[in-house]
Structures are given as structure tokens and as C-alpha cells.
TORLUM-259114 format. One line per 2 residues: number of its first residue (from 1); their letters; for each residue x, y, z of N, C-alpha, C. Coordinates in steps of 0.02 Angstrom, whole numbers, always signed. Each point is the difference from the previous one (the first is absolute). Example, Ala and Ser with C-alpha at 12.3 -4.5 7.8 and 13.67 -1.06 7.14 Angstrom:
<nodes>
1	as	+660/-284/+390/-45/+59/+0/+45/+60/+0; -18/+53/-36/+42/+59/+3/-39/+55/+37
</nodes>
This chain:
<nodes>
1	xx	-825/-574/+1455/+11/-60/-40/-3/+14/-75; -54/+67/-5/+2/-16/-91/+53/+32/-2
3	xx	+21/+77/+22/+62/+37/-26/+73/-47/+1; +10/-76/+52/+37/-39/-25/-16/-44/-46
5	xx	-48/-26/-25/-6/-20/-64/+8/+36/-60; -21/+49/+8/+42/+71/-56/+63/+19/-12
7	xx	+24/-15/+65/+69/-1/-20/+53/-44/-19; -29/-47/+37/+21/-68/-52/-13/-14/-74
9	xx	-68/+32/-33/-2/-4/-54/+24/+29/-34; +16/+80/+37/+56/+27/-42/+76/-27/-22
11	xx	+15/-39/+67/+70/-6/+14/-3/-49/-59; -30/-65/+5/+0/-54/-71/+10/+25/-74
13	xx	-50/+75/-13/-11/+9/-49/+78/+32/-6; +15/+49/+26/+78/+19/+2/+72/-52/-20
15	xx	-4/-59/+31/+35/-42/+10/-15/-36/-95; -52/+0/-12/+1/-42/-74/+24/+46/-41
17	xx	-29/+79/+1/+34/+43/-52/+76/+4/+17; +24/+18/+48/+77/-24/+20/+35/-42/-39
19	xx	-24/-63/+30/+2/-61/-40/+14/-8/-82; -49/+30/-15/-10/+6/-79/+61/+21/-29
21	xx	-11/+64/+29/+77/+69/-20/+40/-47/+3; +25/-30/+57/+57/-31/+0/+11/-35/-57
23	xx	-24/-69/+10/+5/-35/-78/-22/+5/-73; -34/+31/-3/-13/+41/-56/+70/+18/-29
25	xx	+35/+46/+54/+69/+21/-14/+58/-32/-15; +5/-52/+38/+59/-57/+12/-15/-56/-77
27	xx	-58/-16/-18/-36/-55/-30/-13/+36/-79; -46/+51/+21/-30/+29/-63/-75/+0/+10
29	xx	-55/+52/-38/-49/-29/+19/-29/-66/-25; +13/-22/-59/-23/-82/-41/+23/-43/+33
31	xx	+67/+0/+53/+4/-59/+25/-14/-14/+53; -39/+22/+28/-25/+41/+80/-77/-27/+9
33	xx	-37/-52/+20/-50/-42/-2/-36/+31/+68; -50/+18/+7/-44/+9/+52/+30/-56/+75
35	xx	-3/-66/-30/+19/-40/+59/+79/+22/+32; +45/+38/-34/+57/+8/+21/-13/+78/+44
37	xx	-36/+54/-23/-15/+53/+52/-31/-21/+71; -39/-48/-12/-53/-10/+50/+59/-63/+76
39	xx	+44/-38/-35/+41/-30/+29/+40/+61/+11; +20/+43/-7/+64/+59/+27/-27/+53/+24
41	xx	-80/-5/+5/-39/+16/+53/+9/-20/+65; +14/-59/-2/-30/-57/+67/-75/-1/-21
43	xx	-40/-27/-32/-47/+18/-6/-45/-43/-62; -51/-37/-13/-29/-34/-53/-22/+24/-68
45	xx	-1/-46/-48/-40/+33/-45/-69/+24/+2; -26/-57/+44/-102/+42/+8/+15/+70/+44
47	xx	+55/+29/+15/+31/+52/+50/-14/+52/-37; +50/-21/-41/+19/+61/-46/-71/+22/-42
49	xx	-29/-65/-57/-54/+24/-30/-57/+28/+52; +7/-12/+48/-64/+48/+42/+23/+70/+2
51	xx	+73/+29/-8/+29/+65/+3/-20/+27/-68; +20/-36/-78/+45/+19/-57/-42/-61/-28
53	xx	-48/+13/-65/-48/-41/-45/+64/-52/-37; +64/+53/-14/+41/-34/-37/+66/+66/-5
55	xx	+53/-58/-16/+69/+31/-6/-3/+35/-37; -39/+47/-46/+14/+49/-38/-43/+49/+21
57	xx	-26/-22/+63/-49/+69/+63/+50/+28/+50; +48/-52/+21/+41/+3/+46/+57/+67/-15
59	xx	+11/-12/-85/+70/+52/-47/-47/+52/+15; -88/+7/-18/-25/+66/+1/+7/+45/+63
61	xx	+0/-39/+45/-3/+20/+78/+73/+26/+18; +54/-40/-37/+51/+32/+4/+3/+63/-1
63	xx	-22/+20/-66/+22/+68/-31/-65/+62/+48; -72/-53/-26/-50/+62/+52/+25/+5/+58
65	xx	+29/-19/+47/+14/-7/+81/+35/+7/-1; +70/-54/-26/+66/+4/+40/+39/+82/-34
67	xx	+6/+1/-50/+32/+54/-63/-40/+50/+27; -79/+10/+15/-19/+81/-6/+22/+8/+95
69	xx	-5/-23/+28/+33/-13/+53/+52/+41/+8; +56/-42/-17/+68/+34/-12/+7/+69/-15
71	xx	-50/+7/-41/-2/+85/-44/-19/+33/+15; -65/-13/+72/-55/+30/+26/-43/+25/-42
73	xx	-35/-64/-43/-21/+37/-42/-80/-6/+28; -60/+5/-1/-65/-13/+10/-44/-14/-50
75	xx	-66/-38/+20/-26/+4/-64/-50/+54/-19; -31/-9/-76/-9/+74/-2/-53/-24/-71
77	xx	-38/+13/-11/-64/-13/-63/+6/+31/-55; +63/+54/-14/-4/+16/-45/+52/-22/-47
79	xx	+62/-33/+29/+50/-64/-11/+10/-42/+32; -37/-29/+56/+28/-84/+20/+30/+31/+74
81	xx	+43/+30/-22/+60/+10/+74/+29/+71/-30; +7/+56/+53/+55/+55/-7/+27/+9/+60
83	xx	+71/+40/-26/+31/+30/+88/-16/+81/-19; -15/+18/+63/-34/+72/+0/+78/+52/-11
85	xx	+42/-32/+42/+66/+20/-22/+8/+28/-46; -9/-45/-47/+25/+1/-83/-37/+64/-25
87	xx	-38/-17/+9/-62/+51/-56/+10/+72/+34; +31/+12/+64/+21/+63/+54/+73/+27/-57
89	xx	+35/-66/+33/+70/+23/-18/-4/+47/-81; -49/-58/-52/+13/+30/-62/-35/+68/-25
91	xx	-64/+21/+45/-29/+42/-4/+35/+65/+5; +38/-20/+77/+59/+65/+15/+38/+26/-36
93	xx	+30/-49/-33/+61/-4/-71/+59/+44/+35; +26/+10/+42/+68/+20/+34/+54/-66/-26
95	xx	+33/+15/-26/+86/-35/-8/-11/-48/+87; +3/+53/+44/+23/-46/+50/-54/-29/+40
97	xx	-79/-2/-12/-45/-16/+3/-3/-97/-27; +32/+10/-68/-2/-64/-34/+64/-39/+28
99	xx	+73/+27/+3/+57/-30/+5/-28/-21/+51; -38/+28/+60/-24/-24/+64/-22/-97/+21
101	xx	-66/+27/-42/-41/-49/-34/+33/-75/-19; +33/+39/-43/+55/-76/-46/+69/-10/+54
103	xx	+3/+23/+62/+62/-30/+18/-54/-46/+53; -55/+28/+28/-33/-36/+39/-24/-74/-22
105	xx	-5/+16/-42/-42/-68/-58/+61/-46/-29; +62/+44/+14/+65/-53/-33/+32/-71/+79
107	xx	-30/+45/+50/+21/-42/+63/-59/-38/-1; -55/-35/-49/-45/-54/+2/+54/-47/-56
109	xx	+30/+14/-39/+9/-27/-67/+16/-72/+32; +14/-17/+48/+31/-84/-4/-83/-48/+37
111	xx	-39/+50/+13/-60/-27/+28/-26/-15/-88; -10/+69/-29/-22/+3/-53/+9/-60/-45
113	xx	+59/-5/-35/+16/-23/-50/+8/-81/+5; -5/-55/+51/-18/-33/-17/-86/-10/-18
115	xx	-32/+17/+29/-72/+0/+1/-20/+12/-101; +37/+48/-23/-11/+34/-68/+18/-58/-45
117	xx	+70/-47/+20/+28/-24/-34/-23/-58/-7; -41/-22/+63/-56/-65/-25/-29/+33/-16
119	xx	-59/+47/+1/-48/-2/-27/-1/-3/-72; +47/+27/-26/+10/-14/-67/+0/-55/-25
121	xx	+43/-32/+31/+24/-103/-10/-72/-4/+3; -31/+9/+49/-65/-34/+0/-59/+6/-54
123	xx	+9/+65/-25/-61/+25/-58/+21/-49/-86; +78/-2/+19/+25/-38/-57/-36/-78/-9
125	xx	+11/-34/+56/-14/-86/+12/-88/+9/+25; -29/+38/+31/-63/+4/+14/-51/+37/-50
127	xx	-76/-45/-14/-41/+28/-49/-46/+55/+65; +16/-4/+63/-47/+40/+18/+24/+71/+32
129	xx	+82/-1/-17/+27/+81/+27/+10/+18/-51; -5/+2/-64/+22/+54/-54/-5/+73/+25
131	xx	+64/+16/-26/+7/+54/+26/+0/+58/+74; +20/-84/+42/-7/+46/+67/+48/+47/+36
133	xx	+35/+8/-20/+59/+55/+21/-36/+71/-41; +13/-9/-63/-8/+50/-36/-89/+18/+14
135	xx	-32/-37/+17/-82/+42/+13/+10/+43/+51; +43/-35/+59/+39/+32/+73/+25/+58/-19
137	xx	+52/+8/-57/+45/+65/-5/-58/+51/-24; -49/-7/-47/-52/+45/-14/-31/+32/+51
139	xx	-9/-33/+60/-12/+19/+47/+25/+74/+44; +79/-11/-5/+54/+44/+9/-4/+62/-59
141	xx	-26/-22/-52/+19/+44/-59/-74/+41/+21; -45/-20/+16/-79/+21/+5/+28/+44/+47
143	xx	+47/+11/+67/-21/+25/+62/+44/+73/-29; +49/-24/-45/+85/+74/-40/-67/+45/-44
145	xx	-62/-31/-45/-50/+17/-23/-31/+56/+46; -25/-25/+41/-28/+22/+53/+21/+90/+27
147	xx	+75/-31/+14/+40/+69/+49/-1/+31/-45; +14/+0/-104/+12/+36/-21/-82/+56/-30
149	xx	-28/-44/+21/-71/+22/-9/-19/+51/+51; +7/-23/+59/+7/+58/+59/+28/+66/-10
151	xx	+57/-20/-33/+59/+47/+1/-37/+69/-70; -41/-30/-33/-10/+20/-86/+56/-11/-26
153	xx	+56/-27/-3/+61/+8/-28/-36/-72/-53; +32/+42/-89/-11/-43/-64/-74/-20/-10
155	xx	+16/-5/-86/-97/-15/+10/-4/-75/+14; -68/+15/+3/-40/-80/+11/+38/-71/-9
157	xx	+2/+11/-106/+15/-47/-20/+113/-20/+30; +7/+52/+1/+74/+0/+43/+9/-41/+47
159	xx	-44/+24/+40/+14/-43/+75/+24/-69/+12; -42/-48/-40/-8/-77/+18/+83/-9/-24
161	xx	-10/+10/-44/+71/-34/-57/+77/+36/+31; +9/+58/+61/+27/+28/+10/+19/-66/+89
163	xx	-58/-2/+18/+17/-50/+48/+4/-47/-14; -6/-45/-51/+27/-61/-64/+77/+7/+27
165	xx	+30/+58/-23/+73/+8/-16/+26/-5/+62; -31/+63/+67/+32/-18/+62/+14/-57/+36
167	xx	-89/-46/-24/+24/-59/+44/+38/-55/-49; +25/+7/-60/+21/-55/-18/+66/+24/+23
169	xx	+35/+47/-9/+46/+31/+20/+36/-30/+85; -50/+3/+35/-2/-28/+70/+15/-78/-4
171	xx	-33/-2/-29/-8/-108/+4/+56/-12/-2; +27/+30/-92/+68/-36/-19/+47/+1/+66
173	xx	+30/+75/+27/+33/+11/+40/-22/-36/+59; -50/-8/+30/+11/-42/+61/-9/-71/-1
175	xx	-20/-23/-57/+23/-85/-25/+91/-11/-7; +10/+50/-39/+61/-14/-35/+74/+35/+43
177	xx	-25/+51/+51/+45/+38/+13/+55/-12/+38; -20/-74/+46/+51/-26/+57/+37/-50/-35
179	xx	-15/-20/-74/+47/-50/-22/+37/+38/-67; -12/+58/-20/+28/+17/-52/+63/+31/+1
181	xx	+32/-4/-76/+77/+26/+6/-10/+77/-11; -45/+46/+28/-1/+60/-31/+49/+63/+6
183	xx	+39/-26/+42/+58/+34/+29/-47/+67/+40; -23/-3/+41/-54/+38/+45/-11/-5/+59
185	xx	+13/+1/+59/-25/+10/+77/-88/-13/-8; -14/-25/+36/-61/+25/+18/-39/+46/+2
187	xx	+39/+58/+28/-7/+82/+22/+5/+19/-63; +45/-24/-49/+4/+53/-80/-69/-39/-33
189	xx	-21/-55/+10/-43/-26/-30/-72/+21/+10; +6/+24/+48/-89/+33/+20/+12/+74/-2
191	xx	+60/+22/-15/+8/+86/-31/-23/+3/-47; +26/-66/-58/-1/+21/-49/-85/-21/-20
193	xx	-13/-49/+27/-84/-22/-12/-39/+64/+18; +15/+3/+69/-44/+89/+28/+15/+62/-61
195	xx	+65/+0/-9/-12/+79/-77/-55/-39/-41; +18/-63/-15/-54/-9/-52/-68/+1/+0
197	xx	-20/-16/+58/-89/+9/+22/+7/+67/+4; +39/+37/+20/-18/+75/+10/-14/+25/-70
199	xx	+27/-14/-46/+14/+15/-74/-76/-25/-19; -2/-49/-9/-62/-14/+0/-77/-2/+23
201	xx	+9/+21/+70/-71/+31/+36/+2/+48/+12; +40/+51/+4/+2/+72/+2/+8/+72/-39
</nodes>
């Protein structure tokens, strides 16, 4: 009986972040009211606040859960969340080690990028996410830190600002890459991103 009450509480809690994503997306996050997740739940408002204190816990849960999720990322005390991946792949520094990496991580981009693209909307209209994407991408930049630290490759002060560049590098392209006129395939688009991390972490 309890392991079905557990799973029911999972399933609810699932169903509101769902929920959320969805309209969040369709709506925006400012026009997107707790009572409207919790109704496209099937589900109440005393529902939801027993899950989520408030709609700007719900965006956090997005990104901690649903986003590191997607990325496999875990959490980790010395940034919030890493993927062990990452900090492998960059340590190795092989050309085809990384192109690897970034084609694997390019077949998330449509999971990805809405999740990124509220969270932003949201840090804009909300006093309590400032800055939640970008604390997230530090995260990513902490783990490129990391591999290159493993690796000894560049000094100290190098490292951080070096995975600055990779992951902003990343963002643009997988925010921007399925709607832009860049005259580029996909496949030329993560060549040309992969020489560039190589250029840059190796």
C-alpha cells in the first residue's frame, strides 16, 4: 500500500511539472497562474502547494529534475549538478571524444531548449529566479573546469573562463540552431562547434 502511495505521489508530482512545461510554453511563464497548472493537472490548488511552496519552485524543479535529467546530469556539492560524461569527455580531449559528446547532447536539444527558454522568461518577470539558467550553465562550465583540471591541460586561472566560452558557444547553437538561416546542416553545425571546443580544450 505505501509503495502505491509513492507512486502516486510521484505520478501527481510528474503530471504538475508536465503541466507547467506545457503552459509555461504555450502562455509564457507571467501568464501561467498556479491555478491553471494545477487544473491541467486534473488536480487542485491545495494539490499542487503540498508538491511546489510556489510557481517559481515548480521552474526550479524544472531545470534541477526535468533538464539535469535529460542531460544525465547528477547532483554533486561541488556545483549543484554535473554529468560525469562531461568532465570524462573533456578530460580525454580527443577531437572525436568531444564531436562524440556534442552529437549525443545535440539529440536532447528539443527536450532542452524549451526548458532554457523559460527559464530565462522566468528570471526576467520573477524576483525569486534571478539568474536561473545562467547559475545552471555555471554548473556545466564547473564540470569543462573540472575535466580540464584532470587533464592538467592550462593553468588554473584558464580553465573557468575557457568553459565560459564552450558553454556559451553550446547554448547559442542549440537555442538558435533549428530556427536559424545559417546555411548549415546540422552535421556541419556540430563539426564546426566540435573543432571549436577542440581548439579550445585541447
Amino acid at each position: 500500500m505505501a509503495n502505491l502511495r509513492e507512486a502516486q505521489k510521484q505520478l501527481t508530482r510528474r503530471l504538475l511539472l508536465e503541466s507547467g512545461l506545457r503552459l509555461f510554453t504555450a502562455k509564457g511563464y507571467a501568464a501561467t497562474t498556479v491555478d491553471d497548472i494545477a487544473t491541467a493537472a486534473g488536480t487542485t490548488r491545495v494539490t499542487f502547494y503540498a508538491y511546489f511552496p510556489s510557481r517559481s519552485e515548480l521552474m526550479r524543479a524544472l531545470i534541477d529534475e526535468q533538464l539535469n535529467e535529460v542531460l544525465r546530469r547528477v547532483r554533486s556539492p561541488e556545483h549543484g549538478s554535473t554529468a560525469r560524461d562531461l568532465v570524462a569527455t573533456v578530460a580525454e580531449g580527443t577531437p572525436e571524444a568531444i564531436t562524440a559528446w556534442l552529437r549525443r547532447t545535440a539529440e536532447s536539444w528539443s527536450e532542452i531548449r524549451p526548458i532554457i527558454r523559460i527559464g530565462r522568461d522566468a528570471a526576467v518577470v520573477d524576483p525569486d529566479l534571478p539568474d536561473l539558467v545562467e547559475r545552471w550553465l555555471e554548473e556545466a562550465v564547473g564540470d569543462i573546469e573540472d575535466g580540464l583540471t584532470a587533464a592538467g591541460r592550462f593553468a588554473p586561472h584558464q580553465r573557468h573562463f575557457r568553459g565560459v566560452l564552450a558553454m556559451s558557444q553550446l547554448d547559442y547553437v542549440a537555442q538558435h540552431g533549428d530556427d536559424s538561416d545559417w546555411k548549415l546542416t546540422r552535421d556541419q553545425m556540430l563539426e564546426e562547434l566540435a573543432d571549436s571546443w577542440v581548439r579550445l580544450l585541447t
